[in-house]
C-alpha positions in Angstrom: 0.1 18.5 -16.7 2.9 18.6 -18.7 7.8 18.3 -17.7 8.9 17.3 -15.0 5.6 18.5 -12.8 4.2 15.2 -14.3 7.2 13.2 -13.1 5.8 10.8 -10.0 8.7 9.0 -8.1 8.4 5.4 -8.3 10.9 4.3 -5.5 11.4 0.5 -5.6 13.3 -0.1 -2.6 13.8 -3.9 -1.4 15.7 -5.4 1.5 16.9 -8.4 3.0 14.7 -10.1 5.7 15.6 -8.8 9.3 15.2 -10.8 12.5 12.9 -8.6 14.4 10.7 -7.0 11.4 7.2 -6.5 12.4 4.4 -6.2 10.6 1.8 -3.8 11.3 -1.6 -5.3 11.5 -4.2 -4.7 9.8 -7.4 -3.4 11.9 -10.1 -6.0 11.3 -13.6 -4.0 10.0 -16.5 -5.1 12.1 -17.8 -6.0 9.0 -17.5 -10.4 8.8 -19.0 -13.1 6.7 -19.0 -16.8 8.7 -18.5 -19.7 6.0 -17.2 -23.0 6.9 -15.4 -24.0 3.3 -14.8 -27.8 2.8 -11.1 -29.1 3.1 -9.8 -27.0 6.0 -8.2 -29.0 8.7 -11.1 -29.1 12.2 -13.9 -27.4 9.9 -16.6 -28.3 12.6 -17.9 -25.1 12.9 -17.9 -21.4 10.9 -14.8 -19.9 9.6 -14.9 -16.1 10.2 -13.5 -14.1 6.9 -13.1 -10.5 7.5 -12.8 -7.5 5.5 -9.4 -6.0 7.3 -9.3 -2.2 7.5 -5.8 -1.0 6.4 -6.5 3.1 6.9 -4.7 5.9 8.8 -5.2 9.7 9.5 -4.0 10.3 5.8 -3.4 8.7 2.6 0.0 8.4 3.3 -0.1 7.4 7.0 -2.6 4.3 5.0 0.8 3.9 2.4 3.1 2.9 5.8 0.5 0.4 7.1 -0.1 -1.2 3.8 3.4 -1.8 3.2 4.4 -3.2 6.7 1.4 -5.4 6.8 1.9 -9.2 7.2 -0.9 -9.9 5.1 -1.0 -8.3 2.0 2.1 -6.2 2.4 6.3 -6.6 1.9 7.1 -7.5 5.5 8.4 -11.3 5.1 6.5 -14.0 7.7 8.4 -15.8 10.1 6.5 -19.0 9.5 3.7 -20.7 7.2 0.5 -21.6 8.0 -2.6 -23.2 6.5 -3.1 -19.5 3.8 -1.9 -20.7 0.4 -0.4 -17.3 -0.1 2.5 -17.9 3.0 4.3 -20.9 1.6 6.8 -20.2 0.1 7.2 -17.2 1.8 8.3 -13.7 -0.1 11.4 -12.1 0.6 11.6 -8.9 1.8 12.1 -6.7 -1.0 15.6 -5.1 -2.1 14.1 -2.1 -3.9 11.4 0.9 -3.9 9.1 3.0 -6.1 8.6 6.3 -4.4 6.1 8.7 -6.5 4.7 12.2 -5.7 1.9 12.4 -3.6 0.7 15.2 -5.6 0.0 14.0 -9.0 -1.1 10.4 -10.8 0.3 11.2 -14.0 4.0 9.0 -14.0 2.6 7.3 -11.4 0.2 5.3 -13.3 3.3 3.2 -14.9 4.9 2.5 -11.5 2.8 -0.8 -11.3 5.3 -2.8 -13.8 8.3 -1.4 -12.9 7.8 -2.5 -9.3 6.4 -6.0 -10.1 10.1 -6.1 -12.2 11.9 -5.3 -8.9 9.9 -7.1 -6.4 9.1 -3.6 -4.4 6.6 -1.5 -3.0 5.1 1.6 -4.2 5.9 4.8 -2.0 4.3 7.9 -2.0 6.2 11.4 -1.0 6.0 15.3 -0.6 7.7 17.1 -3.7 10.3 19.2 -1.4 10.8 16.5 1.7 10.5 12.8 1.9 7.4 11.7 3.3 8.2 11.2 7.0 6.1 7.3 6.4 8.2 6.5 2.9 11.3 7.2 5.7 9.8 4.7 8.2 9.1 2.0 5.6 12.7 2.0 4.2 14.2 2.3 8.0 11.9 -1.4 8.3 12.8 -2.6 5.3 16.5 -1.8 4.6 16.4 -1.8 1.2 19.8 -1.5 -1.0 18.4 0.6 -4.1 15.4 3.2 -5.2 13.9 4.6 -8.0 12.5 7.2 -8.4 9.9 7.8 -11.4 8.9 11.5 -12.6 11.3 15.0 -12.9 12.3 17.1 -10.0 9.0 19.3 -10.0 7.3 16.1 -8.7 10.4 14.2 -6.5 13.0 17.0 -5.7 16.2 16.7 -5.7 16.5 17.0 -1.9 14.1 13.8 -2.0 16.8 11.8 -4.2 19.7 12.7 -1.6 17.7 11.8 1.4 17.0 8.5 -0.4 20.1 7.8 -1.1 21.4 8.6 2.4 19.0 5.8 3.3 20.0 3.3 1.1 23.1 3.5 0.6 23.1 3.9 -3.4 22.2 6.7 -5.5 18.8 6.5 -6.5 18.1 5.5 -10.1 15.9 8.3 -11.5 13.3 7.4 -14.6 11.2 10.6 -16.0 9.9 12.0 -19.6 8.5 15.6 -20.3 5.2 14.2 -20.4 2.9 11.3 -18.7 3.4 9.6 -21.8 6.7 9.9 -22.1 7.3 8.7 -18.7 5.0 5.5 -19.6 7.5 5.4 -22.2 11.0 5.4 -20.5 9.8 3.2 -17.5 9.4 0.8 -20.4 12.4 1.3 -22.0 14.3 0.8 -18.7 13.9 -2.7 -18.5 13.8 -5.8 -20.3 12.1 -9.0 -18.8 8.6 -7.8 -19.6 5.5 -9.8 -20.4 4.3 -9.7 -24.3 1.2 -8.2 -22.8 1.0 -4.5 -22.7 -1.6 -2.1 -21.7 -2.9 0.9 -22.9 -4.7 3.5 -21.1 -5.5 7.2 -21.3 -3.1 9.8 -19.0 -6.6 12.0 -18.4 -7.7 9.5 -15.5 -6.1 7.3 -12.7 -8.7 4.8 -12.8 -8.4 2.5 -15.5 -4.3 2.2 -15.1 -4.6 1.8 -11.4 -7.5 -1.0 -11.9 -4.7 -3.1 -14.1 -2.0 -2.3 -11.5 -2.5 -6.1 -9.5 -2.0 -7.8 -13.1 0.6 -5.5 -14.4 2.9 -6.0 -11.5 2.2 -9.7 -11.0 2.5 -10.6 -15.0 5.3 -7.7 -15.6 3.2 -5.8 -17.7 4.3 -2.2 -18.5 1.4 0.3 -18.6 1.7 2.3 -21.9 0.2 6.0 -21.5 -1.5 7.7 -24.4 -2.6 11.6 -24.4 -5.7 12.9 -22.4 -7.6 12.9 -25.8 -6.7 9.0 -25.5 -4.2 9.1 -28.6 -0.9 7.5 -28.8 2.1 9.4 -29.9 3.9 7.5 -32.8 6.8 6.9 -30.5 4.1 4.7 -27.6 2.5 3.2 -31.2 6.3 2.0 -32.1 6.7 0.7 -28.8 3.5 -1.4 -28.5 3.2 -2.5 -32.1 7.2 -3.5 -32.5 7.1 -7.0 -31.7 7.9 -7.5 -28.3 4.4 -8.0 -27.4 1.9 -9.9 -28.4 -1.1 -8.5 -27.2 -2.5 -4.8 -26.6 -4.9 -4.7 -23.9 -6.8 -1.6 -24.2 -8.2 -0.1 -20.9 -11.9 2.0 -20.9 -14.0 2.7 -23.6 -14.0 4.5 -26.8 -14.4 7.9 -24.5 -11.2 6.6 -23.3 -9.1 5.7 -26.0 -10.9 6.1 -29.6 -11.4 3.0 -31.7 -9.1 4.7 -34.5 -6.0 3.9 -31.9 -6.9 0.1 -31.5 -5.3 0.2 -35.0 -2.4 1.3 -34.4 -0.8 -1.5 -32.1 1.1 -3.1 -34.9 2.4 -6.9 -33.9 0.2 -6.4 -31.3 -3.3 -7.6 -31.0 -5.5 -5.3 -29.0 -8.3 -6.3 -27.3 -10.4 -4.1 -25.5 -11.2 -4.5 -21.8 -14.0 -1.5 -20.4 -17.5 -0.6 -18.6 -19.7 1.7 -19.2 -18.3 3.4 -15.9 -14.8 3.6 -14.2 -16.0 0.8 -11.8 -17.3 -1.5 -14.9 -13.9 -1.2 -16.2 -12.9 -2.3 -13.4 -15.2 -5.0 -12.8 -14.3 -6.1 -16.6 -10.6 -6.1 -15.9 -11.3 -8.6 -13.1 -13.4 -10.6 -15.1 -10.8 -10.6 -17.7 -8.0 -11.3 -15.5 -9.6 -14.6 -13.8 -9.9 -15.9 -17.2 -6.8 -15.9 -17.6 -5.7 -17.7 -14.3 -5.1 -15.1 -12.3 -5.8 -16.4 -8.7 -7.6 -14.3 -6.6 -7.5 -16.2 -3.3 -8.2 -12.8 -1.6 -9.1 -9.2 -2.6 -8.4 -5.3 -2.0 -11.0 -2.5 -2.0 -10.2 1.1 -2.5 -12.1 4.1 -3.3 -12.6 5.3 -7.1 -12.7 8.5 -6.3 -9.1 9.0 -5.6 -6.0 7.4 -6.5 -3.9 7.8 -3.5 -4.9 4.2 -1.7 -5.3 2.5 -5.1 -1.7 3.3 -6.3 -0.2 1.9 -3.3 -2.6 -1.6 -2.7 -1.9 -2.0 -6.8 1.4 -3.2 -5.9 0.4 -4.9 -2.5 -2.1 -7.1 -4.1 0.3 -7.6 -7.3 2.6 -9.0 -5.4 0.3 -11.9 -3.6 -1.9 -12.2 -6.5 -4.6 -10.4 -5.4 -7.5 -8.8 -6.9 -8.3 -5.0 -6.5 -11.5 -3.4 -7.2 -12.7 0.0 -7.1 -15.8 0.9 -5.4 -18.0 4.1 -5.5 -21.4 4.9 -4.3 -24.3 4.5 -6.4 -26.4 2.0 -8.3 -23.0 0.8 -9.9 -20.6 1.6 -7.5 -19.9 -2.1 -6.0 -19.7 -4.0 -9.5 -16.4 -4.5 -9.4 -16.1 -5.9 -5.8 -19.0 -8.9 -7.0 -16.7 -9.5 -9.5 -13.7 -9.6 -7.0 -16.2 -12.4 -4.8 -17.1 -14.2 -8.4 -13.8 -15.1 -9.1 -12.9 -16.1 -5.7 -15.7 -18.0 -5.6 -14.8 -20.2 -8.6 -11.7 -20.7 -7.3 -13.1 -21.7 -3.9 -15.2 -24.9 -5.4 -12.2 -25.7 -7.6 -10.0 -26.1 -4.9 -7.3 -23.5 -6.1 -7.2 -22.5 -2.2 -8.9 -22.8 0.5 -9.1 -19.4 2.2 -10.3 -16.2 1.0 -9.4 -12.5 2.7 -10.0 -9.1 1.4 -8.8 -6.3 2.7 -10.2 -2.2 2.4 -7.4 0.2 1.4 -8.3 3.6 3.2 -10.0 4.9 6.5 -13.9 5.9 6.6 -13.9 8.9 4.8 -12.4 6.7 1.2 -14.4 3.8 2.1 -17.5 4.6 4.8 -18.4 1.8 6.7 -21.8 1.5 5.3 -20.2 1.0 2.2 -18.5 -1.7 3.6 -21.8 -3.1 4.8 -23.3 -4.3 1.5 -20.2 -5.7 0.2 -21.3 -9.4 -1.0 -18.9 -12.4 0.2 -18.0 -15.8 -1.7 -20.0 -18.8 -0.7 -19.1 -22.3 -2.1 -22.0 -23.7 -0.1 -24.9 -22.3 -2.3 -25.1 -19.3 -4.5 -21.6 -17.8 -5.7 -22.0 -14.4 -4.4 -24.3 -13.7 -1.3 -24.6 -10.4 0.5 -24.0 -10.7 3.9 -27.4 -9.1 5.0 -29.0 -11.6 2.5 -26.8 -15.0 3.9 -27.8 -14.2 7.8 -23.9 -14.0 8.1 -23.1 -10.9 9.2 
């Protein structure tokens, strides 16, 4: 889809920490593994490590809970404790990135933007603001938004009610196209990384799978055209100089080998699987090689890219991994390589703890889903399935 109908708000809205700010918990699945990891202070007996259930009625009732969780959210914690990921403890955030709820297009270069501005990622009605983006920027009190995408996709009612809440008039970033959008979001701003990706505007998936790393490492997420081809103006952009390397999302059906070519200064390097979910899976793989932590992980469905978009920039900003999951032969790839890398970071003794966390209600992520999903174990193999271990 093509003007301003492709425009996504990105809202990045931050605040300073209040006394009183609660955190909505997270609703532990039923689903447990029971590991006893060496190093951990009164380890006598088995450690319980959950998969926590972040899901409401809707995908945007899921967006308010992920964003006021304690865990893997923007609500600061009062105190420290033993999780690697608390001390030093975040500050709340002083910005937003509020998208359409109707359309991935601009959405898919939010991820970098908001990792710049230390926000979250909110999700809103074209016409009316979202009644749960209102609720997280009444917690957070932030001072500033922005929005990403034209006023087909974030009205122009939207911006005022914003800026009623925040006190500022929004900053607004949009393009006639996805790609253009990719394009301004990354002219907005200086302070990126010298890596950039590259992914097609046809699909969420592959964009959304880099959005932990993008907004962790400042990455911007540079769009090219549903037939997966660059416009000379995103070819410029990558190939100038200011980065070093091109990371190239999905296979050739993706983006054609001819456009691999055209990254200039940059070296590309492709990252893909032979599905949406090995892309995925490969992206992870990718990532931990280049020291990206994952102490903990987040799950959300490939199918949509509602829950994705919003746990892209809750795991970015605690360093934690998301995989995609689907049903099928193929479907859980990317979650073993989720456990793999936290795995190898568990017997190195990068941290002692790991967590993950499912992004969506039952009918994104069914329970039985949830059931297979394989665990870390630094006692024995690397990856175990709970049915397989005795530990569920």
């Amino acid at each position: 889809m093509r003007g301003a109908l492709v425009g996504v708000a990105a809202a990045a809205l931050c605040s300073v920490m209040l006394v009183g700010l609660a955190a909505v918990p997270a609703q532990a699945d039923s689903q447990t593994a029971k590991q006893c990891f060496p190093g951990i202070e009164r380890c006598s007996g088995d450690l319980i490590i959950p998969w926590d259930r972040i899901g409401g009625q809707t995908a945007l009732d899921t967006m308010e809970r992920a964003v006021l969780s304690g865990d893997f959210g923007f609500v600061p914690r009062r105190d420290t404790d033993h999780y690697s990921y608390s001390s030093p403890e975040r500050p709340a955030p002083d910005c937003v990135v509020v998208c359409t709820s109707e359309g991935w297009w601009d959405a898919l270069s939010a991820s970098g933007l908001a990792g710049i501005e230390n926000a979250p990622v909110l999700m809103t009605t074209p016409g009316e603001l979202s009644s749960q983006a209102r609720e997280v920027i009444e917690r957070l009190r932030p001072s500033r938004a922005i929005v990403v995408g034209g006023e087909a996709a974030v009205s122009a009612r939207v911006e005022s009610q914003l800026a009623e809440l925040v006190g500022s008039r929004p900053e607004r970033i949009w393009g006639d196209t996805a790609v253009d959008t990719s394009l301004a979001v990354l002219r907005s701003r200086d302070g990126w990384s010298r890596t950039a990706f590259v992914a097609t505007s046809a699909t969420f998936q592959d964009a959304l799978s880099a959005g932990p790393y993008a907004y962790a490492r400042r990455c911007p997420v540079v769009l090219a055209d549903a037939r997966g081809i660059l416009s000379p103006e995103a070819a410029e952009a990558v190939g100038s100089g200011a980065f070093d390397e091109a990371v190239v999302l999905g296979g050739e059906a993706a983006i054609p080998a001819s456009e691999t070519h055209r990254t200039g200064a940059a070296s590309p390097t492709r990252v893909w699987g032979a599905t949406a979910v090995g892309t995925c899976a490969s992206l992870i793989d990718w990532a931990a090689a280049r020291g990206y932590r994952f102490w903990g992980g987040g799950v959300a469905t490939v199918y949509s890219y509602h829950d994705a978009l919003v746990a892209a920039a809750c795991c970015g900003r605690h360093e934690v991994g998301l995989a995609l999951v689907g049903e099928g032969r193929d479907g859980q790839d990317a979650v073993w390589a989720l456990a793999r890398a936290q795995a190898s970071g568990l017997r190195e003794g990068s941290y002692t703890i790991a967590h993950g966390t499912i992004y969506g209600g039952e009918a994104a992520v069914p329970q039985a889903l949830v059931n297979r999903m394989p665990f870390s174990d630094v006692n024995g193999d690397d990856v175990v399935r709970p049915a397989a271990s005795g530990r569920a």
